[in-house]
N, C-alpha and C positions, 0 to 999 in steps of 0.2 A: 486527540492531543489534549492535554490539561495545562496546568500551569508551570511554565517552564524552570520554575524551582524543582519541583516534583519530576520531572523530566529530566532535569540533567542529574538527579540526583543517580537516579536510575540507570542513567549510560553510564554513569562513574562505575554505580558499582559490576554495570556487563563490563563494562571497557577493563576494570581490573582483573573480571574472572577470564578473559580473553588472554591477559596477559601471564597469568598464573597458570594457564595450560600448554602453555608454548613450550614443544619437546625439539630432540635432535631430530635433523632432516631425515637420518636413518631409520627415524619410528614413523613420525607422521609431519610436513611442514605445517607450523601455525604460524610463522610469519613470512614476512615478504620481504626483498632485498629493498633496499630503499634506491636502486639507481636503475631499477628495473621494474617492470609492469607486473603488478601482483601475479601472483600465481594464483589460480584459480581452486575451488575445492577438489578437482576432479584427479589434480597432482597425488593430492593425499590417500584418493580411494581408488585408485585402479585398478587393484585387485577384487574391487565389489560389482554387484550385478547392479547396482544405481549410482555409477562414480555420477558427478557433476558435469556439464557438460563444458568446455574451454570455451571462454568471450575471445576468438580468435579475429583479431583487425582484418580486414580484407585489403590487399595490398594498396589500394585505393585511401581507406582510412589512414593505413601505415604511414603511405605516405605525407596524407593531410598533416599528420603529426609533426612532421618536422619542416614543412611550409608555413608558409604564410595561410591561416586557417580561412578558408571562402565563409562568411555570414551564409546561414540556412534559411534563404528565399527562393521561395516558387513563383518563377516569373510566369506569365502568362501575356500572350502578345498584347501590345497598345495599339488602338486605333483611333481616328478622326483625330489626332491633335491638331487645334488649330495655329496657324504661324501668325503668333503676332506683328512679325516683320513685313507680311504682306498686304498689309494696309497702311494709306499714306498716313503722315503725321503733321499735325499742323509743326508749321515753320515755327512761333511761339512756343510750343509745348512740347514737357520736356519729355521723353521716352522712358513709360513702365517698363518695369523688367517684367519679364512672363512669367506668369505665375506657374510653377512648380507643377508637374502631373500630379495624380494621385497616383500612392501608393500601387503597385501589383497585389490582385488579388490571387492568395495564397491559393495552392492546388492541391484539393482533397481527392484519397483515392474515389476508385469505381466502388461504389456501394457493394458489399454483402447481401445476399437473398436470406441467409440465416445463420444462425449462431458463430460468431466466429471460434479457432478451435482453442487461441491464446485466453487466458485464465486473467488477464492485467485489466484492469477495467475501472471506475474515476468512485471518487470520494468526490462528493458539491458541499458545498455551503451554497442552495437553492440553483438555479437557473441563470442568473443573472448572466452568467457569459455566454454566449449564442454559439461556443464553440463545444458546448457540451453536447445541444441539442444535435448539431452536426457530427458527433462523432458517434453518437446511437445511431441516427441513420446509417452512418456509411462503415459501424463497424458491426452489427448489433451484437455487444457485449453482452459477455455470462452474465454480469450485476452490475448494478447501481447503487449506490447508497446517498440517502439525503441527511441533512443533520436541519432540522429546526424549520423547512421548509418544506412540503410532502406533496401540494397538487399538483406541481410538473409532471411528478411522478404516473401519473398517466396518461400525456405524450409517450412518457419511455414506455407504455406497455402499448399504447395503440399501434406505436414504430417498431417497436420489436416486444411484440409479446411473451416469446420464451423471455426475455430477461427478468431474472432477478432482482427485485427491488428489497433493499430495506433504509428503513427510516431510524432516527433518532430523534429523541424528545431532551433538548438540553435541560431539564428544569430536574433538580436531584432533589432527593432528603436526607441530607447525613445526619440529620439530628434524629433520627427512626435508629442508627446502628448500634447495636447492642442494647440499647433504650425500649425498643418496643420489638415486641416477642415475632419471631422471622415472617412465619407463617400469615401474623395478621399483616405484618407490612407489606409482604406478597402480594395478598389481596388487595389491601387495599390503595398499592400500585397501581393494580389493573384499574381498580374502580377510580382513582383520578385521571384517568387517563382516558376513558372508556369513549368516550365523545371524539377525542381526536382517531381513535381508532374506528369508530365507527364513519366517520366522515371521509377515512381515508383506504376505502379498500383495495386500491391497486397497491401498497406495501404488502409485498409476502412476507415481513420477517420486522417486530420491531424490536429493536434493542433494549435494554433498561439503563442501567446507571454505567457512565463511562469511565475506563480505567481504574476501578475498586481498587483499594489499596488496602488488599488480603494482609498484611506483614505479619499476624498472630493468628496462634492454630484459634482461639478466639473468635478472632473476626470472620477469618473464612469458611470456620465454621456457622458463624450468623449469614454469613453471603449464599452461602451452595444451599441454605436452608430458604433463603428471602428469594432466587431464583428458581429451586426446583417449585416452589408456592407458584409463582409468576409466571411458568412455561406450561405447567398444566392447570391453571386457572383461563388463560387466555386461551386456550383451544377448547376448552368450555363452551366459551362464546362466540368462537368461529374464526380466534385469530392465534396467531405462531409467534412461537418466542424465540428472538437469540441469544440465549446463555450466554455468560463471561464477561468477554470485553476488555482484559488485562492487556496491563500496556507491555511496552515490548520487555523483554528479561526479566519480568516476574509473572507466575508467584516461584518463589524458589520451587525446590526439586519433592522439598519436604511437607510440600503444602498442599499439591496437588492433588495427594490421594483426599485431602479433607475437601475435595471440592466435585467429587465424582459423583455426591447422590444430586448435583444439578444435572450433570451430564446426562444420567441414567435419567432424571423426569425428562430431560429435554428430548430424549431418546424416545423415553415412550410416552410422549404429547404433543409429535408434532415437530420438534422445536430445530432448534441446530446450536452449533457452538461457535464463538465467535472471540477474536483476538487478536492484538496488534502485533506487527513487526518492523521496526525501523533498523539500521544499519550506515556504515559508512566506511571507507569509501566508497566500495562496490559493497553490492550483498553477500559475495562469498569469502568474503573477512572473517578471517577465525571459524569458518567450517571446515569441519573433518569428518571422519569415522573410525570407529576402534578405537576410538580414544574414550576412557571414562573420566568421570569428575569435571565435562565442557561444563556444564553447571552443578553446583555442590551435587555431593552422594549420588547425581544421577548416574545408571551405568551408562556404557561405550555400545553406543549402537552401529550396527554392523551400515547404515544408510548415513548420508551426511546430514549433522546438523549439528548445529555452533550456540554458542549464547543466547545471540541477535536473531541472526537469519534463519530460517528453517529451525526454532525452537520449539515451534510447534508438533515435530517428529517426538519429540520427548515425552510430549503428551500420549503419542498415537501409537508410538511402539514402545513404551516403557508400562504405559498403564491401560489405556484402552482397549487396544487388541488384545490381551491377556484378559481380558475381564470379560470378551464378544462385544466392547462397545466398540470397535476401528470402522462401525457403516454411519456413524453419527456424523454427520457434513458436520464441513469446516469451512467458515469464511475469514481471510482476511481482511477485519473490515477497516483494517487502517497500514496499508504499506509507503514507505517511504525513507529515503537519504537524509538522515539527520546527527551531522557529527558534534555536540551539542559540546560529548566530551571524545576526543580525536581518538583515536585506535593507535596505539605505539607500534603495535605490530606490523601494521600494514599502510606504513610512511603514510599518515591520515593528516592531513594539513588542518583537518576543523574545520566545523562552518555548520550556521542552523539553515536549514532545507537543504533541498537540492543545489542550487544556484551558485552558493559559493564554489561547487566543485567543478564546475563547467572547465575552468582554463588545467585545471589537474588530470580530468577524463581527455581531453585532447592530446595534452603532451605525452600520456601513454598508448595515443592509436585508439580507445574506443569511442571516436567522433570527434566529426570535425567542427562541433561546436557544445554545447551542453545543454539543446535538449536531444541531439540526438548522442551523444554519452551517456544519458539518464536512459534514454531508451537502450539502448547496448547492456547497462545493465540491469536493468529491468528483463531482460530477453531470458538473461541465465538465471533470476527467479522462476520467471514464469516457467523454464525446462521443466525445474526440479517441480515446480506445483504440479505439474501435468505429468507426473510419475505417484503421485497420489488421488487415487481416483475419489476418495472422501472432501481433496479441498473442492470446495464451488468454484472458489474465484480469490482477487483479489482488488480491493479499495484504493487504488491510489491516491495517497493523502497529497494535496486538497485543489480540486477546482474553483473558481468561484471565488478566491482572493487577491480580484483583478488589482485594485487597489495600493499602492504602495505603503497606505499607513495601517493598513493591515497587518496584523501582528503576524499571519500566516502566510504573508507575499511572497517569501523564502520560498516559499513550498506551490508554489500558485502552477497549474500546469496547462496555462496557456496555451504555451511558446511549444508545449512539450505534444499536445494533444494530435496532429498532425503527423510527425512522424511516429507519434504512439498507433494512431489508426494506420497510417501505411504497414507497418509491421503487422497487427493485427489481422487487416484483411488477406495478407501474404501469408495467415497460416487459416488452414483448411480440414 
């Protein structure tokens, strides 16, 4: 995530191409009744060999909906309380009230032996929550990603060594863009950098510059040239680059082929590609298929993929596969509910993170409270990644902003982490 000016400017303008694609129900739905529970992408593509799969409530959920919603706690039995009624009391003195048990301690599933088969897996700002380190044990996630913090980072491989780790280095040079010629800023990326990389070799995969703001064939022309430099200079020296980094609904449709000779070094150095996705209310908001122009000039892919969600197909079946790049991994290294500017389409109430949408996912049946709603739809992402054998995984934006005055608390996944691992270790 960057700066939340830059950010909503960007949902404004997905949220409008969402609303400028919206056809008759007879061609394709793009939107949703507002007095009824979205319709899912799967509506739109039934006739396709990859419809979407339906977020269907379990009768259980359904009906949580329209009760009184139970808080998501795992009890766990209480022992040895002591009564403080069974001791005498002086006749003078006046009677404590008893102090309060402690809390129940929350119930994490049975550990995983190895890889779990679900693609959903945490974004940190470092270690600091202890509920990160516990859901590597007990789920062991495709990946990891750290932003600005990196030595935890091999806990997560000693605990589950197939996982995927990539790091981020917060510290940018925008005064290098278009100023200094691509190629030498490439390098000389790697070479300020070089020490943290070398200190840190449990990262498989380290990022460059976050959310590049491609807007002219110009720039992204200076970007795809300062990355393809930076993915085969670091394999040079023994370490892997993730290409990209583009936040969610950019670069336009028209911009991407100027950014393909990163792809192609990343392709052949090692590297991978790597890019955001956020979305609101659920993620299959404004997904379809058959439809062209979901994003300018792009054509109508026969697979779902909308503005927001699954934009990454655009990439993979519009220009990649056509070219023999579609074996090039893909990580989403930032997934996340962020209705910064609301979807008209899809009765979107607004709200930055997850969190505002909690009491909105209940009252349509998917959960009985909102992290497990955020999990429900997280589910029907994670389907559609696991029909693309190229994604790795996905980031879920953000751990580790326990904090309330956290500017990213919105998004903090706590509360959410627990019923994310239950989920997870239930797919095999």
């Amino acid at each position: 995530m960057t700066q939340l000016t830059v950010r909503g400017l960007q949902l404004c303008l997905a949220a409008a191409l969402l609303t400028a694609c919206a056809v008759p129900p007879t061609a394709a739905p793009a939107g949703r009744p507002a007095t009824t529970r979205p319709a899912t992408a799967a509506a739109s593509v039934a006739d396709t060999p990859l419809s979407a799969p339906t977020l269907s409530p379990s009768p259980q959920a359904a009906a949580a909906a329209t009760a009184t919603a139970a808080p998501f706690v795992h009890y766990l039995p209480l022992a040895g309380f002591h009564d403080p009624t069974s001791e005498p009391t002086p006749a003078d003195a006046s009677v404590a009230e008893p102090a309060p048990p402690d809390p129940p301690t929350p119930a994490w599933p049975e550990p995983l032996d190895s890889l779990t088969a679900s693609k959903l897996s945490l974004h940190a700002m470092g270690p600091g929550d202890p509920y990160i380190m516990e859901f590597v044990r007990r789920v062991k996630p495709r990946l990891v990603k750290s932003v600005g913090d990196f030595g935890w980072l091999a806990e997560v491989k000693q605990v589950s060594p197939q996982t995927i780790t990539l790091g981020r280095i917060p510290e940018e040079q925008e005064e290098w863009i278009l100023n200094v010629d691509p190629v030498v800023a490439g390098q000389a990326y790697v070479d300020l950098n070089q020490e943290t990389y070398r200190l840190n070799p449990y990262v498989d995969y380290w990022e460059g510059w976050n959310e590049f703001a491609g807007g002219t064939l110009e720039r992204m022309v200076w970007f795809a040239q300062f990355e393809a430099t930076r993915a085969c200079a670091m394999q040079a020296r023994g370490w892997r680059a993730a290409v990209g980094g583009f936040s969610t609904g950019v670069p336009e449709y028209d911009l991407m082929d100027d950014f393909l000779p990163a792809l192609e070094a990343a392709r052949r150095c090692g590297g991978i590609f790597h890019l955001h996705e956020y979305s609101s209310p659920t993620f299959d908001c404004g997904v379809a298929a058959n439809i062209p122009g979901i994003i300018p000039n792009a054509p109508a892919l026969a697979v779902p993929a909308g503005a927001l969600s699954l934009r990454y197909r655009f990439w993979y079946e519009g220009l990649l596969k056509p070219r023999g790049l579609g074996d090039l991994p893909l990580v989403i290294s930032e997934l996340g509910i962020d209705g910064v500017i609301p979807s008209a389409a899809c009765d979107d109430p607004g709200g930055f993170g997850w969190k505002p949408y909690s009491d909105w996912w209940a009252s349509r049946g998917l959960g009985r409270d909102g992290p497990h709603g955020y999990v429900n739809t997280l589910r029907w992402y994670d389907g559609e990644m696991r029909r693309d054998d190229y994604v790795l995984g996905a980031a879920i934006f953000t751990a580790g902003a326990l904090d309330a005055g956290n500017i990213w608390h919105a998004f903090d996944l706590h509360d959410v982490m627990i019923p994310l691992a239950e989920y997870a270790v239930s797919q095999r």
